[in-house]
C-alpha positions as a Markdown table, in Angstrom:
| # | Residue | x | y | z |
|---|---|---|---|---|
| 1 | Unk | -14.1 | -30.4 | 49.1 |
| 2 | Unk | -17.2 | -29.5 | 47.1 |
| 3 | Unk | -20.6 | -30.4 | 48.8 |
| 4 | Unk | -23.0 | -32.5 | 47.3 |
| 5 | Unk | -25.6 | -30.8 | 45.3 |
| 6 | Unk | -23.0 | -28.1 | 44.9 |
| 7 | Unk | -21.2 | -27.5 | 41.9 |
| 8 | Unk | -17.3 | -27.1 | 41.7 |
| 9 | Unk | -17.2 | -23.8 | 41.0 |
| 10 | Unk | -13.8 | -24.5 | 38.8 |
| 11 | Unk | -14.7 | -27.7 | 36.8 |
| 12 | Unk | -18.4 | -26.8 | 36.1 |
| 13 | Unk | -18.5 | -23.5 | 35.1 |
| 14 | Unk | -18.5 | -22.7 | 31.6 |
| 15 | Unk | -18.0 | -19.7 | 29.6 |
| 16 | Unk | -21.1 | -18.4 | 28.3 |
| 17 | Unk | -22.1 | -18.7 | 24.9 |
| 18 | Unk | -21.9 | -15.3 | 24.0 |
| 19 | Unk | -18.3 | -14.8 | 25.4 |
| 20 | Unk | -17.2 | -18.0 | 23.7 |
| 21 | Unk | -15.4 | -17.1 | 20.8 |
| 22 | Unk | -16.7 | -20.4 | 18.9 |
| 23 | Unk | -19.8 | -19.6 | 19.6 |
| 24 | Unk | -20.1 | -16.5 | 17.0 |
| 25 | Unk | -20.7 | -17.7 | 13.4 |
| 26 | Unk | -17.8 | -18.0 | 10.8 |
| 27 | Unk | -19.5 | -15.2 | 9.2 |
| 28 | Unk | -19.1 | -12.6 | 12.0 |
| 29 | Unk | -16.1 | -13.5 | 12.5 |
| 30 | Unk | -15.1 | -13.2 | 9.1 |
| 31 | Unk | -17.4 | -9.7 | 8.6 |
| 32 | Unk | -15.5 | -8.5 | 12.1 |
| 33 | Unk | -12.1 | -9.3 | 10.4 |
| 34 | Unk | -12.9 | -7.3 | 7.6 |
| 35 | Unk | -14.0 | -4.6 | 9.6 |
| 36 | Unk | -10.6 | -4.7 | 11.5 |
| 37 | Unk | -9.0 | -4.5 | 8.1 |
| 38 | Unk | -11.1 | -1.6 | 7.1 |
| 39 | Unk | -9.9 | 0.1 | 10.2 |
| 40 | Unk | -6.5 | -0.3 | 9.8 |
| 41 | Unk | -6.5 | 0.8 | 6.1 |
| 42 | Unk | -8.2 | 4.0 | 7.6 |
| 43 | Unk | -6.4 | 4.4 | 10.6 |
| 44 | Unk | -2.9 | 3.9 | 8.0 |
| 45 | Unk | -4.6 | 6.7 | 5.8 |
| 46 | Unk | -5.1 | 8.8 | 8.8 |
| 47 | Unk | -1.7 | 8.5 | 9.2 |
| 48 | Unk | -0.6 | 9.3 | 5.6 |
| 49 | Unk | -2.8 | 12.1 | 5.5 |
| 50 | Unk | -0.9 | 13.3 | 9.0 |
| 51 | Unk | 2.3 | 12.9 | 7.4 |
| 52 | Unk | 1.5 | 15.0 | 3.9 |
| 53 | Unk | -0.1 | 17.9 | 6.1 |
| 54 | Unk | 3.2 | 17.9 | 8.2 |
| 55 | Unk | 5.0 | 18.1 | 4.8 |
| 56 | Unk | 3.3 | 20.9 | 3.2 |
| 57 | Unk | 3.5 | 23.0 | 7.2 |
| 58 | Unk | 7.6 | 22.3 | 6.4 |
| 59 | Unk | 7.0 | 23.5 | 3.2 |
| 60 | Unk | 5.0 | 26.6 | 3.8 |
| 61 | Unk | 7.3 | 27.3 | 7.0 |
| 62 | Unk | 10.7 | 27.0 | 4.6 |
| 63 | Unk | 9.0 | 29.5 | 1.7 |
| 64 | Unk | 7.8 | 32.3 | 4.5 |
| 65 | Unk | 11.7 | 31.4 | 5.9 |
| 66 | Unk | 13.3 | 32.4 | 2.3 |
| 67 | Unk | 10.8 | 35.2 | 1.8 |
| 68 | Unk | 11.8 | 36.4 | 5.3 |
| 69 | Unk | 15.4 | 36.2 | 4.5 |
| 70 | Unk | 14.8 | 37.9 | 1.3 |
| 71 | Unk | 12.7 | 40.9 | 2.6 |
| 72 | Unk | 15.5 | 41.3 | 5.3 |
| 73 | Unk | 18.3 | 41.5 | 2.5 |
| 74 | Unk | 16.1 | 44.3 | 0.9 |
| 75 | Unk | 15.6 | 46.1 | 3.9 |
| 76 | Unk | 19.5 | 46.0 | 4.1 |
| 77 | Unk | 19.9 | 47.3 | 1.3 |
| 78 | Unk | 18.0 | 50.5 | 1.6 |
């Protein structure tokens, strides 16, 4: 039962303007779209650059790996 003079605090609240999504301009919205974009593409490069460096650790850790085997072979030898 809502009292007079009293608003119902379900039907007459509203969201504030700066909450409401409509309320921000096309253009922000827009200009916050492209910044999303721009952070994926640099969070994806991030990633990428992840990726090669892990690469080129395999590779570094594989070369000491055959240069270790081939010192050991030498040492065998003598």
């Amino acid at each position: 039962m809502v009292l007079p003079g009293k608003p119902d605090s379900f039907s007459e609240k509203k969201p504030s303007a700066s909450r409401s999504w409509n309320a921000v301009p096309l253009r922000d919205r827009l200009e916050d779209h492209a910044d999303d974009e721009r952070s994926s593409a640099m969070i994806g490069n991030m990633d990428a650059m992840r990726i090669n460096a892990a690469r080129q650790r395999r590779q570094i850790l594989d070369e000491r790996s055959i240069l270790t085997h081939q010192i050991y072979l030498e040492l065998v030898k003598i």
